[in-house]
C-alpha positions as a LaTeX table, in Angstrom:
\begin{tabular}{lrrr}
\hline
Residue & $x$ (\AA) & $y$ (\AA) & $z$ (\AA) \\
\hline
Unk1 & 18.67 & 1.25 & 10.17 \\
Unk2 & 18.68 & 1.15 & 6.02 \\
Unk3 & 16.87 & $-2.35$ & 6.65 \\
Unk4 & 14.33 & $-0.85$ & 8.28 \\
Unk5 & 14.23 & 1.83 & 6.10 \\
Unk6 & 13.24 & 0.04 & 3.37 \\
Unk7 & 11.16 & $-2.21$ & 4.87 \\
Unk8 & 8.96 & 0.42 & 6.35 \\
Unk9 & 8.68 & 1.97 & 2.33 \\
Unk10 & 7.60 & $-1.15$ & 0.89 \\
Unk11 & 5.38 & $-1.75$ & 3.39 \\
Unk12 & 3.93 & 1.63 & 2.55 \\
Unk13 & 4.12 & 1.45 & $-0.78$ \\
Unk14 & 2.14 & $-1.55$ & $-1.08$ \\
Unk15 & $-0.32$ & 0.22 & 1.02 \\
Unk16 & $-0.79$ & 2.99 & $-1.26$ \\
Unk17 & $-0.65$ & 1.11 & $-4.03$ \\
Unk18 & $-3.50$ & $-1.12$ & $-2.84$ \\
Unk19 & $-5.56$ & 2.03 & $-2.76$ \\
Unk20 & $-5.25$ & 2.92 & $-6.30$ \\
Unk21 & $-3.30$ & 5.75 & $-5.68$ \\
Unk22 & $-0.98$ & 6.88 & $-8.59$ \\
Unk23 & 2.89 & 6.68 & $-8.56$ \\
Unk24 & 2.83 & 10.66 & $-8.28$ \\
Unk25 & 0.81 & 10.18 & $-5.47$ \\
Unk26 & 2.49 & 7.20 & $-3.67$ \\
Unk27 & 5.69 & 9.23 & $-4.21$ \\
Unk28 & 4.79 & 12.18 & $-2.30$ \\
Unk29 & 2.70 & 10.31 & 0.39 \\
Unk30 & 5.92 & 8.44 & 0.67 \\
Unk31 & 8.61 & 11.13 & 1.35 \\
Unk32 & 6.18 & 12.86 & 3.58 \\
Unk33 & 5.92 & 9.57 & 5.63 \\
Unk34 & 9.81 & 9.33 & 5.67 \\
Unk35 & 10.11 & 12.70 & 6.42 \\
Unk36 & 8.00 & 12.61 & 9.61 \\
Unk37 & 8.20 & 9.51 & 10.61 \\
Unk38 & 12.26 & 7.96 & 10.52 \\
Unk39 & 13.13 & 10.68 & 12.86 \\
Unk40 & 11.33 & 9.52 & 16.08 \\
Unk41 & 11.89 & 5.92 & 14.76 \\
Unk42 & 15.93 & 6.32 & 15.21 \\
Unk43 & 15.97 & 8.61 & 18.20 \\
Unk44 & 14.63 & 5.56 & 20.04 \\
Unk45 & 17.68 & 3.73 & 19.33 \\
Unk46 & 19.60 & 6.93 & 19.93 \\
Unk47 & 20.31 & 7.98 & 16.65 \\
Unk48 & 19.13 & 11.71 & 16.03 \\
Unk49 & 18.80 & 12.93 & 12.27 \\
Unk50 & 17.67 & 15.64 & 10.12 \\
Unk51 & 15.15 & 15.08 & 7.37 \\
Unk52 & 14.60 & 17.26 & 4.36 \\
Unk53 & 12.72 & 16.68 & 0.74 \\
Unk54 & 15.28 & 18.05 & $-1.78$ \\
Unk55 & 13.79 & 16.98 & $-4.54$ \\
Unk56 & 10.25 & 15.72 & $-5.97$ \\
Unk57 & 8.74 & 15.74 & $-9.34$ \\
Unk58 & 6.79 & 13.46 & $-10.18$ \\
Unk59 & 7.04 & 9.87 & $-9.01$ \\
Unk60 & 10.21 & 10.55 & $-7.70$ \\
Unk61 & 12.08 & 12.26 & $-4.87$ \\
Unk62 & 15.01 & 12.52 & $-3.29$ \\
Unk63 & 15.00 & 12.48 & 0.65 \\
Unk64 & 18.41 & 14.08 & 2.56 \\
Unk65 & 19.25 & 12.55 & 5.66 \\
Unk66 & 22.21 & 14.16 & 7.95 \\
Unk67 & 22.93 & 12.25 & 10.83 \\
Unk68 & 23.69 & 15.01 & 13.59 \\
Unk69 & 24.80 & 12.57 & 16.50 \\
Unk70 & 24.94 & 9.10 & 17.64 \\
Unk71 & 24.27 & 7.69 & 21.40 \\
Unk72 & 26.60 & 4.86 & 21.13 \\
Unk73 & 25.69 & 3.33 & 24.47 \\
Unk74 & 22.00 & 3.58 & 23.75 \\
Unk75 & 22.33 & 1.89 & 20.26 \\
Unk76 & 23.96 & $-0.79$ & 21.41 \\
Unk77 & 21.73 & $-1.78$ & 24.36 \\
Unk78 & 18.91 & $-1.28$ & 21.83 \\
Unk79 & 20.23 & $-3.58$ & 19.39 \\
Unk80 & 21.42 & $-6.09$ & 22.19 \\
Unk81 & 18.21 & $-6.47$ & 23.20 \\
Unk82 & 16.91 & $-6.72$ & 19.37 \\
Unk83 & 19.15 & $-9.85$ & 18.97 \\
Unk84 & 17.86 & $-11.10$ & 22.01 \\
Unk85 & 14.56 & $-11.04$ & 21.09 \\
Unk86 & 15.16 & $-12.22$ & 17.83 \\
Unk87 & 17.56 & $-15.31$ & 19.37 \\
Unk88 & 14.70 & $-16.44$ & 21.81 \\
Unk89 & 12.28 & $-16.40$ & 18.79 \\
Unk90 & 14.31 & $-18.78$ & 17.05 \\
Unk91 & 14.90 & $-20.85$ & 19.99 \\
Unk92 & 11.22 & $-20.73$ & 20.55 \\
Unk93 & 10.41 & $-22.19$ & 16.04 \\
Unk94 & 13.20 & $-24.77$ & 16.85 \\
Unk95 & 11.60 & $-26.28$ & 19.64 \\
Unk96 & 8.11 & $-26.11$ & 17.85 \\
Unk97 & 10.25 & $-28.04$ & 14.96 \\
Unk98 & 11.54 & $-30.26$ & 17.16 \\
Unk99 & 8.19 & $-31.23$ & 18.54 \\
Unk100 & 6.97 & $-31.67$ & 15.36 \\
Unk101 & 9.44 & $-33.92$ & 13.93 \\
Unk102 & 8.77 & $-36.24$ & 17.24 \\
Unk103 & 5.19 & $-36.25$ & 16.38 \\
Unk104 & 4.95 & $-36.83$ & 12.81 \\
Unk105 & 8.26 & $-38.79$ & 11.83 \\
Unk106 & 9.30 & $-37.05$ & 7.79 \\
Unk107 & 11.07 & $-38.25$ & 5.43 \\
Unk108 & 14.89 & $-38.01$ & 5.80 \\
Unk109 & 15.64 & $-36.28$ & 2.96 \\
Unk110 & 13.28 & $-33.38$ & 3.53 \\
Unk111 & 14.62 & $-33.44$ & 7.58 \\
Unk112 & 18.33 & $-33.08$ & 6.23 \\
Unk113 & 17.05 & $-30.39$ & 3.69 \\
Unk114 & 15.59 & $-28.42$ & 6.68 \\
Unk115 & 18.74 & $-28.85$ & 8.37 \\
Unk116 & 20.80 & $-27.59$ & 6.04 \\
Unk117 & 18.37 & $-24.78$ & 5.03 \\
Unk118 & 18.41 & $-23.86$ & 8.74 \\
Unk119 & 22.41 & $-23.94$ & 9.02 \\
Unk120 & 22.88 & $-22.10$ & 5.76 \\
Unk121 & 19.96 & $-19.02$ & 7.51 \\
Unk122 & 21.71 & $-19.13$ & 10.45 \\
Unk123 & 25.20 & $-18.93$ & 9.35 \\
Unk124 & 24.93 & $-16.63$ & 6.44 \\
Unk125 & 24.91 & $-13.51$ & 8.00 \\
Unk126 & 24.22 & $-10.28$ & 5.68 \\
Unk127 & 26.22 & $-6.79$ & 6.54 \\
Unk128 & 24.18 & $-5.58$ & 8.44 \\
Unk129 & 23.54 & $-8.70$ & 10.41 \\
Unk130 & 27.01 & $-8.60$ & 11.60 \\
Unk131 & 27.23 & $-5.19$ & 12.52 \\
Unk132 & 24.19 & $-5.55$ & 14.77 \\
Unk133 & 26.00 & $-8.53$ & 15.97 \\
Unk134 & 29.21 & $-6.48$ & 16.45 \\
Unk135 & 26.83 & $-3.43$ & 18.00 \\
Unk136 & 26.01 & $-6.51$ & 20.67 \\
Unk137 & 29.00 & $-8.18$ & 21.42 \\
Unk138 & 30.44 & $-4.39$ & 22.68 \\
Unk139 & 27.48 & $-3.98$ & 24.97 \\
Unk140 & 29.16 & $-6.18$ & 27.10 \\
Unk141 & 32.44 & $-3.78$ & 27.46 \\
Unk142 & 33.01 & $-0.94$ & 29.47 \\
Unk143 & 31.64 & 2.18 & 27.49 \\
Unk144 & 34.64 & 4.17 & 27.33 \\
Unk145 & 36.33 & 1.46 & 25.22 \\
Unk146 & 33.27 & 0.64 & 23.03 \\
Unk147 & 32.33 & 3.99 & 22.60 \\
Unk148 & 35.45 & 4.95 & 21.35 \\
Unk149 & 35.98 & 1.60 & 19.11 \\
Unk150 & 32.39 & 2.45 & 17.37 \\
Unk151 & 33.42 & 6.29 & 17.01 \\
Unk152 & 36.42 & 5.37 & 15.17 \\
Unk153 & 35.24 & 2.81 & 13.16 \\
Unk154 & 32.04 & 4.95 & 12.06 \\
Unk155 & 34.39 & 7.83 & 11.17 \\
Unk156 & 36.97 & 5.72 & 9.37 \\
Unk157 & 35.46 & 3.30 & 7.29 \\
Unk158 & 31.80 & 4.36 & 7.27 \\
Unk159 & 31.72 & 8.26 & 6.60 \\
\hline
\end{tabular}
């Protein structure tokens, strides 16, 4: 969710800045964007939140976010599928690679280079990563025990 998060403000940051808006500007085009738009963007995954602006002078502002409930069994089916997707994508660039290499025979030391690039991006998993991963695994296990498992891990070690 904070991934996304920032992605979607430096996507719209560069946007703004592209149109030779000012940081005072960019700022407050910025938190209104948050403001109305990461609301609808999480309650499709079945988190619901409040938004509010508590602070902005200037180019910069502080945005509050309460999170006011979480559909465990949603988010999880939401980010299994987002794994899947993103696990048949790669599947999809390896066999263009592979088809590739057949064609046009490299040098070895740039095909063991890609190899271990790929290994160390595939097995290098950020925090986040392996939540989602985590999130997954548990949409495979009866909802009363997964449920409970993320409620008590949310409340203990990430409130």
């Amino acid at each position: 969710i904070k991934a996304m998060a920032k992605a979607h403000m430096i996507k719209l940051a560069g946007i703004a800045l592209a149109a030779n808006m000012t940081p005072t500007r960019v700022a407050q085009q910025l938190s209104n964007d948050l403001y109305r738009l990461i609301c609808p963007g999480l309650a499709k995954q079945g988190v619901e939140i409040d938004t509010d602006i508590e602070y902005r002078v200037g180019a910069f502002f502080v945005l509050a976010v309460n999170i006011k409930s979480i559909d465990w069994v949603k988010l999880m089916a939401v980010t299994y599928s987002q794994l899947e997707n993103r696990r048949e994508l790669w599947q999809k660039k390896r066999e263009v690679r592979r088809e590739a290499k057949r064609e046009a025979r490299c040098l070895q030391d740039k095909a063991s280079q890609e190899k271990h690039l790929c290994r160390v991006k595939n097995f290098h998993l950020t925090r986040f990563e392996i939540i989602a991963q985590f999130l997954a695994w548990l949409h495979f296990f009866h909802w009363s025990f997964s449920v409970s498992l993320c409620k008590f891990i949310y409340y203990f070690f990430f409130s």
